[in-house]
C-alpha positions as CSV (number, residue, x, y, z in Angstrom):
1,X,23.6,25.6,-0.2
2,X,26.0,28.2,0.1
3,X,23.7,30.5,2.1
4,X,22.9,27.7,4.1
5,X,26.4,27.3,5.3
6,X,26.9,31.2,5.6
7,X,23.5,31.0,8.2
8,X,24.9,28.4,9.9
9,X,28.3,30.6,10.5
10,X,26.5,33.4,11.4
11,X,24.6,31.5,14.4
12,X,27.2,30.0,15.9
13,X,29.9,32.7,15.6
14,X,26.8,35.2,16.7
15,X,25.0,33.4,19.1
16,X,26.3,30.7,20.5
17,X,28.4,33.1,22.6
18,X,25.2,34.9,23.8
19,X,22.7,32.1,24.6
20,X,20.1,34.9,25.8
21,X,17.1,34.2,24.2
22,X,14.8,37.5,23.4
23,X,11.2,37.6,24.3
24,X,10.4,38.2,20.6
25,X,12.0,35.0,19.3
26,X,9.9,33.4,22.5
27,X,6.5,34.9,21.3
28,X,7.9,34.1,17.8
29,X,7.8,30.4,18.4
30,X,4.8,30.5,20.6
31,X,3.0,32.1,17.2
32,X,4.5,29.3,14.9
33,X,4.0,26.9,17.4
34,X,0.4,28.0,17.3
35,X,0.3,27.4,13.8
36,X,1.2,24.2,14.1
37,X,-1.5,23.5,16.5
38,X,-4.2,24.6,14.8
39,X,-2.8,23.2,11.4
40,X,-2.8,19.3,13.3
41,X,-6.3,20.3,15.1
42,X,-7.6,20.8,11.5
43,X,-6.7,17.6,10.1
44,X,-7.1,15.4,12.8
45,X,-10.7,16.8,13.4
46,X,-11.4,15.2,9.8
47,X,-10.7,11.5,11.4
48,X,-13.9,11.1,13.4
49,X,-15.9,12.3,10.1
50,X,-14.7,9.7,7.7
51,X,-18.3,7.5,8.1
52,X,-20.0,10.8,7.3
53,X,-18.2,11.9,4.2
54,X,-19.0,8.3,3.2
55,X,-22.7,8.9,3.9
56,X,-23.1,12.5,2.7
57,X,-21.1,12.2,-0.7
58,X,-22.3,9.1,-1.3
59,X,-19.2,7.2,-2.1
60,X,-17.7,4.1,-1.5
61,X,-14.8,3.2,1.0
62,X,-11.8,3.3,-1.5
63,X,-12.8,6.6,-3.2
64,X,-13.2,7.7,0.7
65,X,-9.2,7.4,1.0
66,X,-8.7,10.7,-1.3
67,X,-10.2,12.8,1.6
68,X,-6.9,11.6,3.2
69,X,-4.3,10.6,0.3
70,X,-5.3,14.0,-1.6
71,X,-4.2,16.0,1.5
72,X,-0.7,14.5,1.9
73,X,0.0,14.4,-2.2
74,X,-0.5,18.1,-2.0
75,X,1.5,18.7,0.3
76,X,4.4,16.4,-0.6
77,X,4.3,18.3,-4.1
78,X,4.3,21.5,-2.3
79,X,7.1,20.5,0.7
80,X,9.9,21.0,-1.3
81,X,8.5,24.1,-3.5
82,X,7.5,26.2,-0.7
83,X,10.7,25.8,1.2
84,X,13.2,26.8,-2.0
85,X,10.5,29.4,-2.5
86,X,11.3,30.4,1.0
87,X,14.9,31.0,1.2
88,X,14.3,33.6,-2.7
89,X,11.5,35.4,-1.3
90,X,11.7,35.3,2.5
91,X,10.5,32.6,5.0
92,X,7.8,35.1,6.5
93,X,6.3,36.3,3.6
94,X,5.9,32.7,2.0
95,X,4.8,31.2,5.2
96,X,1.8,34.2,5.4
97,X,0.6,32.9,1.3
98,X,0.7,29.4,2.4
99,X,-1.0,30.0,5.6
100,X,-3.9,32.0,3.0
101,X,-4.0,29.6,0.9
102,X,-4.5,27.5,4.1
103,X,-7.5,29.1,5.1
104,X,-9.3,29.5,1.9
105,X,-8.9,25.3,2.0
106,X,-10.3,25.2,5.0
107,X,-13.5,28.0,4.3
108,X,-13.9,25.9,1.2
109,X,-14.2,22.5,3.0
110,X,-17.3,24.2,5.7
111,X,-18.9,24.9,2.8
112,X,-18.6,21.4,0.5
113,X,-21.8,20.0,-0.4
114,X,-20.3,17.8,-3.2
115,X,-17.1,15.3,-3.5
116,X,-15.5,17.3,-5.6
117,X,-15.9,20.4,-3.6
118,X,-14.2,18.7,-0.7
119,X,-11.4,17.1,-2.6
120,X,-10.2,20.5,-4.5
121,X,-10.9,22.1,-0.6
122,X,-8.6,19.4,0.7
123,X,-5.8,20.6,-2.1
124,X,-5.5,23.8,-0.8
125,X,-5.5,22.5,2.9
126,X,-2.5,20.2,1.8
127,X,-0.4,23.5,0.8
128,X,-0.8,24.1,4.8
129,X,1.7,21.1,5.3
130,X,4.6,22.9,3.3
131,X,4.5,25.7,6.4
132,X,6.5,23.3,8.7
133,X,9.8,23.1,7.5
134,X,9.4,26.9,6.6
135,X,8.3,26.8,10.3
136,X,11.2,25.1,11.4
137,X,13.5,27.3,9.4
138,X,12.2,30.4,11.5
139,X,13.2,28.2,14.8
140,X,16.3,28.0,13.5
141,X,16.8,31.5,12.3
142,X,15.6,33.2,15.9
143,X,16.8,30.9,18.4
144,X,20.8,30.3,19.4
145,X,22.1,26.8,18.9
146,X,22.3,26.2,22.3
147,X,18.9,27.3,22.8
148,X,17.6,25.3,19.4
149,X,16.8,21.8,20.9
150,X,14.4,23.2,23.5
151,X,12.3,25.4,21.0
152,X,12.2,22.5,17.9
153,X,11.0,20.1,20.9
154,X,8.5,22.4,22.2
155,X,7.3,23.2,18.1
156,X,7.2,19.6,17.2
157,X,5.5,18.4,20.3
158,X,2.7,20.9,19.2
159,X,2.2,18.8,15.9
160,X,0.5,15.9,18.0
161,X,-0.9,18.4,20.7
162,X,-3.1,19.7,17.8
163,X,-3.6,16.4,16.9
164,X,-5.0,15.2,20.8
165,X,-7.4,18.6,20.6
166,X,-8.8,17.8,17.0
167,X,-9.8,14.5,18.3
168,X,-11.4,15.7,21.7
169,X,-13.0,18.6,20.3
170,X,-13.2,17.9,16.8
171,X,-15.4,15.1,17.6
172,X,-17.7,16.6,19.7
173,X,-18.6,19.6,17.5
174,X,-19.0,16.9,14.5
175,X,-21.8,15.1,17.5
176,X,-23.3,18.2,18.2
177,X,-23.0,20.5,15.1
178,X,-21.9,18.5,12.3
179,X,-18.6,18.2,10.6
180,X,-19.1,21.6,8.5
181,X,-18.8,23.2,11.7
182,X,-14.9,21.4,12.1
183,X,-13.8,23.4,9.4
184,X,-15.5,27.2,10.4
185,X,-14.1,26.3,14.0
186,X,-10.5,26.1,12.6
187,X,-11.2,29.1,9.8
188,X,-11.0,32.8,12.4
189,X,-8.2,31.2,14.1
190,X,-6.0,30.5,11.2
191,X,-6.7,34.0,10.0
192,X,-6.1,35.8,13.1
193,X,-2.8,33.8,13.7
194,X,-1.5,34.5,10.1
195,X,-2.4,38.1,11.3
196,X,-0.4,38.0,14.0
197,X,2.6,36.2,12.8
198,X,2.4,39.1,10.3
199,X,3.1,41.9,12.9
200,X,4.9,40.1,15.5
201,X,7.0,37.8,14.0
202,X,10.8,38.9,13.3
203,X,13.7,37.3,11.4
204,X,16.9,38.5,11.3
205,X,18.0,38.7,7.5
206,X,20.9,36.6,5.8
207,X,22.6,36.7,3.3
208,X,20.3,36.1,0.0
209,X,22.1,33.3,-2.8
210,X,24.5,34.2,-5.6
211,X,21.9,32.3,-7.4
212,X,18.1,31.5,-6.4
213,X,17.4,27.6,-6.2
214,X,15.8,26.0,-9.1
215,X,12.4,25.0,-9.0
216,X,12.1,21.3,-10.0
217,X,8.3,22.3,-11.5
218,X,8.6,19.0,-14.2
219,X,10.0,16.6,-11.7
220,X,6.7,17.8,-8.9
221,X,4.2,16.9,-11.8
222,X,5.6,13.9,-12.6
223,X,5.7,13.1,-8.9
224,X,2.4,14.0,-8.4
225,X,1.1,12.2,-11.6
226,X,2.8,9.0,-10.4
227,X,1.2,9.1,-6.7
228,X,-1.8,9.6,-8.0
229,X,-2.0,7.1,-10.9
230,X,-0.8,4.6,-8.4
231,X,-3.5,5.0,-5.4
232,X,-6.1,5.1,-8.4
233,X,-4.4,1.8,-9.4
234,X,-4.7,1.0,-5.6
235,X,-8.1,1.9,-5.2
236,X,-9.9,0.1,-8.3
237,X,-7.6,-3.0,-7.4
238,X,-11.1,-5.2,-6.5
239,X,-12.4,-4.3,-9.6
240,X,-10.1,-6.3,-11.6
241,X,-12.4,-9.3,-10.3
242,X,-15.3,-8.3,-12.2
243,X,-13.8,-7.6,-15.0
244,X,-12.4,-3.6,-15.3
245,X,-9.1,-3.4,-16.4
246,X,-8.9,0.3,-15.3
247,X,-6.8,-0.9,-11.9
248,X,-3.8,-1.9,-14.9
249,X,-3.8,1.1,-17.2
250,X,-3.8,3.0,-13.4
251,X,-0.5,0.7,-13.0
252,X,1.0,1.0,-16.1
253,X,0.6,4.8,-16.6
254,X,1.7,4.6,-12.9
255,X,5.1,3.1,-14.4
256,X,5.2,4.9,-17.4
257,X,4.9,8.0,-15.2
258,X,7.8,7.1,-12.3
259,X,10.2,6.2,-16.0
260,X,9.7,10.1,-16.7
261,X,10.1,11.4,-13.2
262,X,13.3,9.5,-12.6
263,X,14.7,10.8,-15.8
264,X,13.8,14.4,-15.3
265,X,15.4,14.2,-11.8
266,X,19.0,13.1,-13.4
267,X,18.5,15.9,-15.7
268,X,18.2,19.1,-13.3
269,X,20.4,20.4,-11.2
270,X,17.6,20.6,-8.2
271,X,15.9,17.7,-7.9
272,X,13.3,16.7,-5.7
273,X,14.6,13.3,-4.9
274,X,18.7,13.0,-5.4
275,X,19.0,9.8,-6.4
276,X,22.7,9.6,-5.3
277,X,22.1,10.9,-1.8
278,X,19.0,8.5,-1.6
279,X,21.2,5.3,-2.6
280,X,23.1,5.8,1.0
281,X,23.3,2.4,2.2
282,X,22.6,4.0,5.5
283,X,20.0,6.5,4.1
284,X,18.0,4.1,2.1
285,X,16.8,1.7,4.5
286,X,16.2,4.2,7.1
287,X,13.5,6.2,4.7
288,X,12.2,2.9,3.4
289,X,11.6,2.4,7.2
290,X,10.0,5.8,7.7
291,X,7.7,5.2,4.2
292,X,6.4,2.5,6.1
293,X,5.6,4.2,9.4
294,X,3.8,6.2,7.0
295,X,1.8,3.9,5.4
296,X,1.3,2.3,8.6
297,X,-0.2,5.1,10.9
298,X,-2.8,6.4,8.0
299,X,-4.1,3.0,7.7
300,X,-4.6,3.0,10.8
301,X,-6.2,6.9,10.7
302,X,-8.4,5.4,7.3
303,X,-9.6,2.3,9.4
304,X,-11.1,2.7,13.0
305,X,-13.5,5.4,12.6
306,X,-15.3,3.4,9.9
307,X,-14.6,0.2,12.1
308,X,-16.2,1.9,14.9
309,X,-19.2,3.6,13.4
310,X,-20.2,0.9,11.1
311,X,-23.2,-0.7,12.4
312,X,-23.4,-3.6,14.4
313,X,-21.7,-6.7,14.6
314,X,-19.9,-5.7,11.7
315,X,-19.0,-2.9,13.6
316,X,-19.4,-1.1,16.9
317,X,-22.3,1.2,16.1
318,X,-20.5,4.0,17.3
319,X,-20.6,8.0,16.8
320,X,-17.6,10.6,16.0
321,X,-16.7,10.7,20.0
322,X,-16.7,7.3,20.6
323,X,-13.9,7.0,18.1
324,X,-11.8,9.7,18.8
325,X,-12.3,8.5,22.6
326,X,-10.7,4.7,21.2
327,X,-7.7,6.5,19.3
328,X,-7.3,9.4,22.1
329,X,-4.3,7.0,23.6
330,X,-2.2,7.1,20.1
331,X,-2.3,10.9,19.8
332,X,-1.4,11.2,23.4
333,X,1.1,8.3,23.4
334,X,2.8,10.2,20.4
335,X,2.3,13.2,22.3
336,X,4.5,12.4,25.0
337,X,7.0,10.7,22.8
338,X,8.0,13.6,20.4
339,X,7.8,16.2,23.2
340,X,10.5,13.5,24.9
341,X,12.5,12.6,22.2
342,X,15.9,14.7,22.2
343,X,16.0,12.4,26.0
344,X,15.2,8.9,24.4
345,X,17.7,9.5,21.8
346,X,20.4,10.2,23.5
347,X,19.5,7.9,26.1
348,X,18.9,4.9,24.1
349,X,20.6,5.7,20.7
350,X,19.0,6.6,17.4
351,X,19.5,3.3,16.0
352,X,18.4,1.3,18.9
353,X,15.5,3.2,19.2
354,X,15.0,3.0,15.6
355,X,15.1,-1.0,15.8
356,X,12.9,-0.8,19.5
357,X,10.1,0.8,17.4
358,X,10.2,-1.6,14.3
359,X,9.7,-4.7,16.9
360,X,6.9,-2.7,19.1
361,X,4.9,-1.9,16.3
362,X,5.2,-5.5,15.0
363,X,3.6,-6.7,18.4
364,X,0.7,-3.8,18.5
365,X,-0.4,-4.8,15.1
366,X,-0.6,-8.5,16.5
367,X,-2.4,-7.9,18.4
368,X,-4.4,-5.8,16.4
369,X,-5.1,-8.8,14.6
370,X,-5.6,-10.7,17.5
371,X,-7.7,-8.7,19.5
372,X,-10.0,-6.4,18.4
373,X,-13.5,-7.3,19.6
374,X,-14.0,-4.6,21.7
375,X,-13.0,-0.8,21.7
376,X,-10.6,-0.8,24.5
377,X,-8.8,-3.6,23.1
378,X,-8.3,-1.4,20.3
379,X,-7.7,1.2,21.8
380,X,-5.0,-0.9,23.8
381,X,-3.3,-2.2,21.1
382,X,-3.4,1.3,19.5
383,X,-1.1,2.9,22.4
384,X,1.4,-0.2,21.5
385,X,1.3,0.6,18.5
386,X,1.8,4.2,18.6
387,X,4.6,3.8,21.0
388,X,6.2,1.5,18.4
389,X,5.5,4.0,15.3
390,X,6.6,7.2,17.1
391,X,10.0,5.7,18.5
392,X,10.5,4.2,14.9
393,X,9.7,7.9,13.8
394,X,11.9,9.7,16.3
395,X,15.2,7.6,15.9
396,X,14.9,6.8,12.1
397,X,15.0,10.5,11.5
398,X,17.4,11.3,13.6
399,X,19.4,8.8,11.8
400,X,18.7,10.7,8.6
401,X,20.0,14.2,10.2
402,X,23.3,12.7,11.8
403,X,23.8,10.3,8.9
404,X,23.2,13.1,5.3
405,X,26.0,14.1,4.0
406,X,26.6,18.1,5.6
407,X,26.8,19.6,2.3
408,X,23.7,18.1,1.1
409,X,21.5,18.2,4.8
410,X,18.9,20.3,3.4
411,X,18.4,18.0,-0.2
412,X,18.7,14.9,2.2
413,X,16.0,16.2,4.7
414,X,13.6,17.6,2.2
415,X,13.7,14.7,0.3
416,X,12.7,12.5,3.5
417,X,9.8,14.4,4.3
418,X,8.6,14.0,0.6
419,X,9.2,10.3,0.8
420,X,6.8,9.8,4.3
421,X,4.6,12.0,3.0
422,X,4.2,9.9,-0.2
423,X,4.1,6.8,2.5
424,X,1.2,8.6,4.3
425,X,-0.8,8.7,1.0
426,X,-0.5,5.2,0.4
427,X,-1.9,3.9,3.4
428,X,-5.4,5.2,3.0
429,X,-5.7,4.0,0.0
430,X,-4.4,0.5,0.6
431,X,-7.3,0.9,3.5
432,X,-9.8,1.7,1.1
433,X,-9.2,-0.8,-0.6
434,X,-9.6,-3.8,1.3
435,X,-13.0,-2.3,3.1
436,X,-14.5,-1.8,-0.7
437,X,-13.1,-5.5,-1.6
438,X,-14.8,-7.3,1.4
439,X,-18.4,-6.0,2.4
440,X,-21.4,-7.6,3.9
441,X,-25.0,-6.4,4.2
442,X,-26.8,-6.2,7.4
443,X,-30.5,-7.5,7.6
444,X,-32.7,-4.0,7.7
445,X,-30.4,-1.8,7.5
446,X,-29.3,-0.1,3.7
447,X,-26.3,-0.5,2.0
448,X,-23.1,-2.8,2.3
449,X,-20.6,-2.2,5.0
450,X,-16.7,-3.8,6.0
451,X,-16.6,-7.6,6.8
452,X,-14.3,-8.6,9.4
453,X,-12.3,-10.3,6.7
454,X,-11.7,-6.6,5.1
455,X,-10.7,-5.5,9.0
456,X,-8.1,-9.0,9.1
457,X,-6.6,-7.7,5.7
458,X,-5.7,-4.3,6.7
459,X,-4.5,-4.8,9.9
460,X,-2.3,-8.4,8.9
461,X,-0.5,-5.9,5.6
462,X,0.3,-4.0,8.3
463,X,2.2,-7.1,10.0
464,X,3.4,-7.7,7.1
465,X,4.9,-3.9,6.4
466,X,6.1,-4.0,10.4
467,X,8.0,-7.2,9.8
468,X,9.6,-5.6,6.6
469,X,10.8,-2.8,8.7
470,X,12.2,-5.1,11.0
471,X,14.2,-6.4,8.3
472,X,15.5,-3.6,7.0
473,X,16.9,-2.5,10.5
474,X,19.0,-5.8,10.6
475,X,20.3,-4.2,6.8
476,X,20.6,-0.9,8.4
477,X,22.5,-2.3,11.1
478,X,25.2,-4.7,8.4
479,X,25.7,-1.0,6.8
480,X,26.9,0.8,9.8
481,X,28.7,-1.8,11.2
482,X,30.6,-2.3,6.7
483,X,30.3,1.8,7.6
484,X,32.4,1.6,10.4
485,X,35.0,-0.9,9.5
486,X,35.5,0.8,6.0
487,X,36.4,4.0,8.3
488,X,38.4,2.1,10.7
489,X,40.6,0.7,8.3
């Protein structure tokens, strides 16, 4: 934390007076920026190609979710890790073994010809996510504070600019070449940018702490272990009907599991979650709010391609570029809304916005519910709701960054990445679920596929989660205004 503190010193006593920005730290954030791109291009491209992993691995819709839900666990484990690892060894060099590790994820996935294969492939791809606050650190190192809001908006809006090109081009190479050929498409680039960044890239050095920053290695398994017993819980759930009990031992080691994590968290002195910072009355609800934006936006990613694909009338008897072309106006809505958002903050007000998005995204997923028997109505109601999700998004973080305590920023940040992460895993799963719970079988054609009832499930718990949020932004707004008054007085 110290060191933290002395880089912050440094910039603005060294370059706030000099708000010159060098064509290095320019080409330095185009390269990192790049990253990003391709990093979002590569997991978005995987959306469209959800019915055929179903179809070539031979597995059912909830097992399905782990192409998803194993991505985001890894890199939640691996958020925190990468970035203490970051500030002992050097941004640069840790960002060029995730970035490896990256790649090998991604060779491995072109060449999976079995479940297992893809899953362990999807691992290593989920170390890719831990780049991005090591990503953002760089920003922060190279670019003067009065410079710094231009070049985070310009690297974050890249996040769902990789996400627009995975769906328009990840789609159509899925159509025409199949989805190995997703993966080799994102392999050479990865490697030649990692390349790059290696020669180009400079960061000025800071001072190195008195003492390196413990690695909270029992608290990630136990994390991990807890995630992971739960979406198994999640994912057998239906089972329970026909008798296998293997949903509650999911459950209970589940609990078991969370017991020991929360008690090896009060026993280091770096946690992953700091359960004191996380009690903030004004930090608690807000993550709670982004956990569900989380949840909310990878059901949504777990859902329509299968809606879409499945055969008719239980579905739309689509292909991989009809459905990216139905959830093409989310990625660009939330597009245009990060690469805005410094402006709708401080325009409208973090917790405005905040509250704005809650209520949005309540409507889109009514009228999810309500209407969705054709593709542009869902593709309608998915711009709603995206507008909904990303203002939720943009002010409930911002929230978290004016609102953590300065000495524990970093801890506070970190640990609200980890938590949306963890939400992002859940969703798929809870997705998975309800399309293995309700299927129907179509007259000459094999095999069972989602009932509308399984469709009305997922997208009514996500009513249900957007009305929570709602709630929890009238609690968040009690705490600032008790906030307020206790510093008034």
């Amino acid at each position: 934390m110290k060191s933290h503190q002395i880089k912050n010193n440094m910039t603005i006593t060294g370059k706030e007076s000099d708000p010159k920005v060098s064509s290095s730290a320019w080409l330095s954030l185009a390269i990192v920026s790049g990253l990003a791109l391709v990093t979002m291009y590569g997991e978005t491209m995987v959306l469209p190609a959800i019915p055929n992993f179903i179809r070539d691995f031979t597995i059912s819709y909830n097992v399905s979710s782990w192409i998803l839900s194993s991505y985001l666990i890894a890199g939640a484990v691996m958020t925190p890790i990468a970035g203490k690892l970051s500030d002992v060894y050097g941004k640069k060099k840790v960002l060029l073994v995730v970035m490896m590790i990256y790649s090998a994820g991604i060779l491995a996935g072109g060449f999976s010809n079995s479940f297992d294969t893809m899953i362990l492939a999807r691992i290593a791809q989920g170390v890719g996510i831990s780049m991005f606050p090591i990503a953002f650190g760089i920003v922060r190192d190279i670019f003067p504070v009065k410079k710094l809001a231009i070049a985070q908006g310009i690297f974050t809006s890249t996040f769902f600019g990789g996400s627009v090109v995975g769906l328009i081009v990840g789609a159509r190479i899925i159509a025409s070449y199949g989805w190995h050929f997703t993966f080799f498409s994102v392999f050479p680039v990865a490697i030649i940018l990692a390349v790059v960044m290696s020669k180009f890239i400079r960061i000025p050095k800071s001072e190195a702490y008195e003492q390196p920053p413990g690695l909270d290695i029992p608290g990630a398994i136990t994390l991990s272990v807890t995630v992971i017993l739960f979406l198994m819980g999640v994912s057998y759930l239906q089972e329970i009907s026909h008798g296998n009990l293997d949903s509650i031992l999911f459950f209970a080691g589940a609990t078991a599991s969370i017991v020991a994590f929360v008690m090896a968290e009060k026993r280091t002195s770096h946690p992953l979650v700091d359960f004191k910072v996380l009690a903030n009355k004004i930090l608690l609800p807000t993550n709670v709010i982004l956990m569900i934006v989380g949840i909310s936006t990878f059901m949504v990613y777990q859902t329509i391609p299968i809606l879409i694909q499945s055969p008719q009338p239980l579905g739309f008897g689509g292909d991989a570029i009809s459905t990216a072309n139905v959830q093409l106006p989310f990625m660009i809505i939330s597009l245009i809304v990060s690469a805005a958002s410094g402006f709708i903050v401080s325009k409208v007000g973090n917790f405005r916005l905040t509250a704005l998005g809650t209520i949005v995204c309540t409507v889109g997923f009514f009228a999810l519910v309500t209407f969705h028997s054709t593709e542009f109505m869902i593709s309608a109601a998915l711009g709603i709701i995206s507008v909904g999700l990303s203002f939720a998004f943009v002010g409930g973080f911002n929230i978290i960054l004016v609102s953590s305590p300065q000495k524990m920023e970093g801890i506070s940040l970190g640990m609200s990445v980890l938590l949306i992460l963890v939400g992002q895993s859940v969703g798929p799963s809870v997705a998975g679920m309800f399309q293995q719970m309700y299927r129907q079988t179509i007259p000459t054609i094999p095999g069972a596929f989602p009932s509308a009832l399984s469709y009305m499930q997922i997208f009514s718990c996500s009513v249900i989660l957007s009305l929570v949020s709602v709630a929890l932004v009238v609690v968040l707004k009690n705490n600032i205004k008790a906030q307020k008054n206790n510093i008034a007085s």
